[in-house]
C-alpha positions in Angstrom: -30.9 -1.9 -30.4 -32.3 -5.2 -28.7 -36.0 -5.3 -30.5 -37.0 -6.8 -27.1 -36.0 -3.7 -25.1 -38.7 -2.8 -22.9 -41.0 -5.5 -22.4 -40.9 -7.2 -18.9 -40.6 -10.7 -19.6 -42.8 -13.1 -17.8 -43.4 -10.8 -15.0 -47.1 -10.0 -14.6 -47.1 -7.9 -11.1 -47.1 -4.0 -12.0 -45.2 -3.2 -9.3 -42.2 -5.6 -10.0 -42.4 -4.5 -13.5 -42.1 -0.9 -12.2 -39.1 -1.4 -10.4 -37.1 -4.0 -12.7 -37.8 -1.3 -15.3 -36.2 1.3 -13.8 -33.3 -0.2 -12.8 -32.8 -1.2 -16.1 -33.0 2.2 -16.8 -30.7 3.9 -13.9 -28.2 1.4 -14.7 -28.3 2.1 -18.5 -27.7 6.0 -17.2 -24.7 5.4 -15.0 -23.1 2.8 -17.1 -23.5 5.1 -20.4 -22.6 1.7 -23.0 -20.4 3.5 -25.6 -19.6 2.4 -29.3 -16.7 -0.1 -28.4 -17.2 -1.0 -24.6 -16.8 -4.6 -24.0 -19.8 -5.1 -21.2 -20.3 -8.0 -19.0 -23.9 -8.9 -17.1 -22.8 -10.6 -14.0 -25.8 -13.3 -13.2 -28.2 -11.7 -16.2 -30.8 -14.8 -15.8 -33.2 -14.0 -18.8 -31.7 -11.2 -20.1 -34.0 -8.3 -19.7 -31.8 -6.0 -17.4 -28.9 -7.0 -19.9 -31.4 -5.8 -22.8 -30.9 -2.0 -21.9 -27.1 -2.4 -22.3 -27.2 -2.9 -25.8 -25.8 -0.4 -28.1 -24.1 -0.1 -31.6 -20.8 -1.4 -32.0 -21.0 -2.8 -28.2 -19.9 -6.6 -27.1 -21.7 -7.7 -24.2 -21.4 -11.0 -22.8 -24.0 -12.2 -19.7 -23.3 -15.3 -17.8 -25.6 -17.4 -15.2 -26.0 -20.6 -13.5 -29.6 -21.0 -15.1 -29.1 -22.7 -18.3 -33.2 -22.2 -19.3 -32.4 -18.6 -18.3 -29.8 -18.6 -20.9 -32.0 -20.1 -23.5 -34.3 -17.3 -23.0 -32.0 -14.5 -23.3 -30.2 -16.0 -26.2 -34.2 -16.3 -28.2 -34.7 -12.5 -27.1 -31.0 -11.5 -27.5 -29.4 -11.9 -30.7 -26.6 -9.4 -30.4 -24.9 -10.5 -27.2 -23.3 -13.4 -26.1 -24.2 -15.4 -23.5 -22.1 -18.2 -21.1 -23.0 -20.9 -18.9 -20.9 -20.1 -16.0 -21.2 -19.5 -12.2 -20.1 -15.9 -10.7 -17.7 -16.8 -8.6 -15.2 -18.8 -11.3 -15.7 -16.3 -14.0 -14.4 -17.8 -17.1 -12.5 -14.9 -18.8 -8.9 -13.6 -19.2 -7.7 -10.8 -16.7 -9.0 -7.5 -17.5 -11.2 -7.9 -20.5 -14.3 -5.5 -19.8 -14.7 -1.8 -19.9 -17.9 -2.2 -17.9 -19.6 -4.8 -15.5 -23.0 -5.4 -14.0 -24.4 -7.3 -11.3 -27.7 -6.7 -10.6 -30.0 -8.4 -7.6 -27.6 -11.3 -7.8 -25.1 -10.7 -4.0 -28.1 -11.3 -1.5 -28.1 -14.6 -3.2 -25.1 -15.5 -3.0 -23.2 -17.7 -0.2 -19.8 -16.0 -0.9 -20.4 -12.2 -2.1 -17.0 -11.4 -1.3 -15.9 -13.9 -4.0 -17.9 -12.5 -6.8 -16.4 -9.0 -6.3 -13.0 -10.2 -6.6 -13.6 -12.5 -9.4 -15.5 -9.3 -11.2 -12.6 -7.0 -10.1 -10.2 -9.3 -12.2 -11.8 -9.1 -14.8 -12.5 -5.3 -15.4 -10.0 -3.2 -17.1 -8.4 -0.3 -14.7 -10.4 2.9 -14.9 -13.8 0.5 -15.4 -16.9 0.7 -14.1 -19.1 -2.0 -12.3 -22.9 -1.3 -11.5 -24.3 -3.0 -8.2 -28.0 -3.2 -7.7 -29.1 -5.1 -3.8 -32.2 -4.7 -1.5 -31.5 -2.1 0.3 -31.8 -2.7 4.6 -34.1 -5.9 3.8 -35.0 -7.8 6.8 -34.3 -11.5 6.1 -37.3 -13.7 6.6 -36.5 -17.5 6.4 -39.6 -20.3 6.5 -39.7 -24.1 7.2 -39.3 -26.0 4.2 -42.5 -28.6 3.7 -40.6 -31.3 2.1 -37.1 -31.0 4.2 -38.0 -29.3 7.0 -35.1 -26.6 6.9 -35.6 -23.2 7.1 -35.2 -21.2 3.8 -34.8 -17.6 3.6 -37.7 -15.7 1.3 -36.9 -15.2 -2.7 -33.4 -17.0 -1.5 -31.7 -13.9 -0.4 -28.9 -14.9 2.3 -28.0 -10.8 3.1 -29.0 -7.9 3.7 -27.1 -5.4 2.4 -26.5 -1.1 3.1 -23.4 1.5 1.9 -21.7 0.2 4.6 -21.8 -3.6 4.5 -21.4 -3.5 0.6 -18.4 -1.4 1.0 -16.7 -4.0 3.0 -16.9 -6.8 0.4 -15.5 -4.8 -2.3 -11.6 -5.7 -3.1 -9.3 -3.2 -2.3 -8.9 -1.6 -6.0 -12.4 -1.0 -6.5 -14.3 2.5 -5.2 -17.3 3.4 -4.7 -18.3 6.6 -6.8 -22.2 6.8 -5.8 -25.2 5.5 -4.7 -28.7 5.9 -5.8 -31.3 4.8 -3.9 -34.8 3.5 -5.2 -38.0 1.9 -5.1 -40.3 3.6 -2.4 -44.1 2.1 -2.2 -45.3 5.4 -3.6 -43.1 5.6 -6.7 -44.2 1.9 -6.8 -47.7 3.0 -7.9 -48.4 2.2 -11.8 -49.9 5.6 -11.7 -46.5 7.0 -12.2 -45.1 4.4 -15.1 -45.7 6.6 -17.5 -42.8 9.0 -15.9 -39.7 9.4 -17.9 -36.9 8.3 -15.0 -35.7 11.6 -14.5 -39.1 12.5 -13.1 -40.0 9.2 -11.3 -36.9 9.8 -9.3 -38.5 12.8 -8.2 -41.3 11.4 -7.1 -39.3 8.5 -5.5 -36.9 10.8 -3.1 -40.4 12.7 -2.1 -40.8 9.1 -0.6 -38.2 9.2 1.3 -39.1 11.6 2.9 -42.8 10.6 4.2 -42.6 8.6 7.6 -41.7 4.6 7.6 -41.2 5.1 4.0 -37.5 3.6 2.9 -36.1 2.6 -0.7 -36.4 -0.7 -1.4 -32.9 -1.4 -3.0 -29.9 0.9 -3.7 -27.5 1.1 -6.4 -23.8 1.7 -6.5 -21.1 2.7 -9.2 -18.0 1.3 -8.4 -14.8 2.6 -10.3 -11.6 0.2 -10.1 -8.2 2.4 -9.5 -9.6 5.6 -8.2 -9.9 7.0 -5.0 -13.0 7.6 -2.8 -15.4 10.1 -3.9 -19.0 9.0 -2.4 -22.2 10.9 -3.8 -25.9 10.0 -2.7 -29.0 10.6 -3.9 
C-alpha cells in the first residue's frame, strides 16, 4: 500500500479535506483495484485521489498537464507511474486498462466530450471508468485584475448533472450508477471520524433537509454493456 495513503496533501480546510477524502474512498469502493488490473488516473494532479488505488500486484499509471503536480505525486508515490500528458491526446495503445479514473477534472475542461472518447479508447471492453463532477454548480465567472476578462471561479467551464454527463459519453460506454455526495451537513468535521458506509448515511439524511443538495455526484461507467442506471 501507498505509505502516503490518507493524508490530505497541502490542503488545510476541513471541509475540503472531508470531501476529497471520501471520494477517494467511494471511488476506491466502486472501482474495487484487483491483483492484476492495469488502472489509469485521468488528470491525478498530486496524486492523492490516485493514492487509494493502489493495491498489490496493481499497475497504475496517472497523467496531468501539471508537471510540479507530477513531481509531487512521483515523491509520495513510488509504486505507480506517472506521465506528462494532456487528457485529451492520451498517449497509450488502444485498449490497455482494466480500469480508469477521472476525478474533478471535465468542469475544467474546454472539450469534455474529447476526454471521454480519448479514455474510451483506451479502456479494455467490459472496463470500468469512475467520473467524479460538481454536481448542478452554478458557474460564477469574475473580472480578471490584470486582463480584464472574466474567469469562471476554481476554472470550472460546466456544470454538469446525470443528464448532461450522459450526453458526452461515447456511444460504447454506460452508465451503471450514480452516487451522490457532499451535503453541508455531512461536510461538518464532526462526522470525519465516520467509516464511509456511515457518513453516507448521514449525507443522504441531507438530502433530504430543505435547500440542501449534494455538492458533486459520481458515476460508474461500464464500456460494452447496456443501460442499467442505479442512484443513491
Amino acid at each position: 500500500m501507498c505509505e502516503a495513503k490518507g493524508v490530505i496533501w497541502e490542503i488545510k480546510d476541513p471541509i475540503r479535506v472531508q470531501g476529497e477524502r471520501r471520494r477517494a474512498e467511494i471511488t476506491a469502493n466502486l472501482l474495487k483495484p484487483q491483483s492484476g488490473d492495469l488502472i489509469l488516473d485521468v488528470g491525478c494532479g498530486g496524486g492523492y485521489q490516485t493514492s487509494y488505488m493502489v493495491r498489490p500486484a496493481t499497475f497504475i499509471v496517472g497523467i496531468d498537464i501539471s508537471k510540479d503536480g507530477l513531481k509531487k505525486a512521483k515523491r509520495r508515490i513510488k509504486n505507480a507511474d506517472f506521465v506528462h500528458a494532456s487528457s485529451d491526446k492520451l498517449p497509450f495503445r488502444f485498449e490497455i486498462f482494466d480500469k480508469v479514473t477521472c476525478l474533478e477534472l471535465l468542469e475544467h475542461l474546454s472539450n469534455p466530450r474529447k476526454t471521454l472518447e480519448e479514455i474510451e479508447s483506451v479502456m479494455k471492453e467490459a472496463g470500468t471508468l469512475v467520473v467524479s463532477v460538481p454536481y448542478r454548480e452554478r458557474i460564477v465567472a469574475t473580472r480578471c485584475i490584470h486582463c480584464g476578462k472574466l474567469t469562471p471561479l476554481w476554472g470550472h467551464l460546466h456544470s454538469f448533472d446525470e443528464q448532461r454527463l450522459s450526453s458526452l459519453l461515447p456511444r460504447n460506454l454506460w452508465t451503471i450508477r450514480h452516487i451522490y455526495a457532499g451535503t453541508v451537513l455531512a461536510a461538518y468535521p464532526l462526522f470525519a471520524f465516520l467509516p464511509t458506509r456511515l457518513w453516507k448515511i448521514v449525507d443522504n439524511f441531507g438530502r433530504m433537509l430543505p435547500a440542501m443538495k449534494p455538492s458533486w455526484f459520481i458515476s460508474q461507467i461500464r464500456k460494452g454493456s447496456g443501460p442499467n442506471v442505479r442512484s443513491n
